[in-house]
N, C-alpha and C positions, 0 to 999 in steps of 0.2 A: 151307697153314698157316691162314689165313685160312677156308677153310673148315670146318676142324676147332674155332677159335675158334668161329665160328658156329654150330656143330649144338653144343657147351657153353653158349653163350648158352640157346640154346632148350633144353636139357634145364634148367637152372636156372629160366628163364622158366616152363616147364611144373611143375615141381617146386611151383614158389612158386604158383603158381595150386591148384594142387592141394591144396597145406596151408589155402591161404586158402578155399576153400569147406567143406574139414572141419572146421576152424574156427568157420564159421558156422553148418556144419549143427550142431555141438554147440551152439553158443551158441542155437539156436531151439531145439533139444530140449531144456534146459534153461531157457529160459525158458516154454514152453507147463507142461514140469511145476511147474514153482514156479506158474504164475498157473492153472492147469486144472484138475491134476490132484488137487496138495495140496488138502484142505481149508481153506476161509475159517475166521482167526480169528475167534469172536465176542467180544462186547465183555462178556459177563458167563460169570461159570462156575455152574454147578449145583453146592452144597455139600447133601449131606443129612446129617441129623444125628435119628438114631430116626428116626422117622415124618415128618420135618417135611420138605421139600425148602425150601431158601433159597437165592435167588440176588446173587450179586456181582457187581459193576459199577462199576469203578473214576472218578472223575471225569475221567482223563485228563490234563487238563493242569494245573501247579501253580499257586497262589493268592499272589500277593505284595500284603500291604496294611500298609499303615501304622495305629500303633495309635493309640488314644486319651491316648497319656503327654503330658503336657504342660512336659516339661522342655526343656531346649535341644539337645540330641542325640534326632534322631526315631529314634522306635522301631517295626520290622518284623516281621510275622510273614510264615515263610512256608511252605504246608503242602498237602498233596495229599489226598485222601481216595478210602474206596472204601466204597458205599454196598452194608450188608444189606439187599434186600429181597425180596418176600413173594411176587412172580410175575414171568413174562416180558413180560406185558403192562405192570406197572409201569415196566420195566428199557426199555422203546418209549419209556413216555410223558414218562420221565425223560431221555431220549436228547434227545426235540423241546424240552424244557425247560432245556434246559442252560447256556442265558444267565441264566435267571431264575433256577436254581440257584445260578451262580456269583453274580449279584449277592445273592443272600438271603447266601452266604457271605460276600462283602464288605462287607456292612451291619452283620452280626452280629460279627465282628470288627472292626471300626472304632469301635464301642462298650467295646471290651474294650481293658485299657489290661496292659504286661508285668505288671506284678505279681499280677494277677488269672490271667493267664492260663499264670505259673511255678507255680500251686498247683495239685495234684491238683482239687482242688474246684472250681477255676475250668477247668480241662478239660474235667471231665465235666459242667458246669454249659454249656458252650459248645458239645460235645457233642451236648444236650440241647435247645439254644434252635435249632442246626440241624438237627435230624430235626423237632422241633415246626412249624417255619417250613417247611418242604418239605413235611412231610404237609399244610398247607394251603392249597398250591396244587395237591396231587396231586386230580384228579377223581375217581378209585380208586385204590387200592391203598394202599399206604404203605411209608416207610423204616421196617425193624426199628431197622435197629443204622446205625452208622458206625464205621469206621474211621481212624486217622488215618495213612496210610498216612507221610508227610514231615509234621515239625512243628518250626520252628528260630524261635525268637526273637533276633531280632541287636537 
C-alpha cells in the first residue's frame, strides 16, 4: 500500500513539474513577443493632410498649476496637450526640451487668472502665448498648432 501511495506521489510530483515549465516556457514566449517582436511605440504619429505631412506629439504628462485669482478659494487649472508640429527632428528636440516646455506652460498659466481662461478668447489667446513661447526656444523648427488634449478649471 505504501508503495502504491508512493509511485501516486511521484506521478503528481512529475505532473506538477511539468505544467510548471510549460508555464514558463509560455510566459517567456510571450514576453520576447510583446518586447522583440511587436513594434516600438513611437511618441508622435505622422498626420498628412493634402500635401502637407504634420507630426503629433503628445506632452505626456498632465499640468497642475494654480491660477492667478486672487480670491480666497485658490483656483486650478489643469490640462494635457499634444503639440502639431512641422518635422521629426522638431518632435527629438521637443522630447530633450521637455522641462523647459513644461515650465514655459507653467509660467504662462500662472499669469492667467479663471475668468480669462472660461472665455473662448482667453483659450485661444493662451493657446497662442504657448506656441509663441516654445517656438523661441526651439533652434529649428517650430509648433504649428496645439491641442488641448485635458482642460478643467476647479
Amino acid at each position: 500500500m505504501a508503495e502504491k501511495t508512493n509511485k501516486v506521489n511521484q506521478v503528481i510530483i512529475t505532473i506538477t513539474v511539468c505544467l510548471l515549465i510549460f508555464f514558463a516556457a509560455v510566459f517567456g514566449a510571450t514576453m520576447f513577443f510583446l518586447y522583440k517582436i511587436m513594434p516600438v511605440k513611437e511618441e508622435y504619429t505622422k498626420v498628412s493632410a493634402g500635401n502637407e505631412i504634420k507630426f503629433l506629439m503628445p506632452l505626456g504628462e498632465e499640468v497642475l498649476v494654480n491660477l492667478a485669482d486672487g480670491g480666497l478659494k485658490p483656483r486650478y487649472i489643469k490640462l494635457n496637450l499634444t503639440f502639431v508640429l512641422d518635422s521629426e527632428k522638431t518632435q527629438e528636440e521637443l522630447t530633450k526640451r521637455k522641462a523647459q516646455v513644461r515650465d514655459i506652460i507653467i509660467r504662462t498659466c500662472r499669469a492667467k487668472n479663471s475668468e480669462e481662461l472660461r472665455e473662448k478668447e482667453g483659450n485661444e489667446l493662451l493657446r497662442n502665448e504657448i506656441i509663441t513661447a516654445i517656438n523661441a526656444i526651439l533652434p529649428f523648427g517650430k509648433v504649428i498648432d496645439l491641442f488641448f488634449t485635458e482642460f478643467i478649471i476647479t
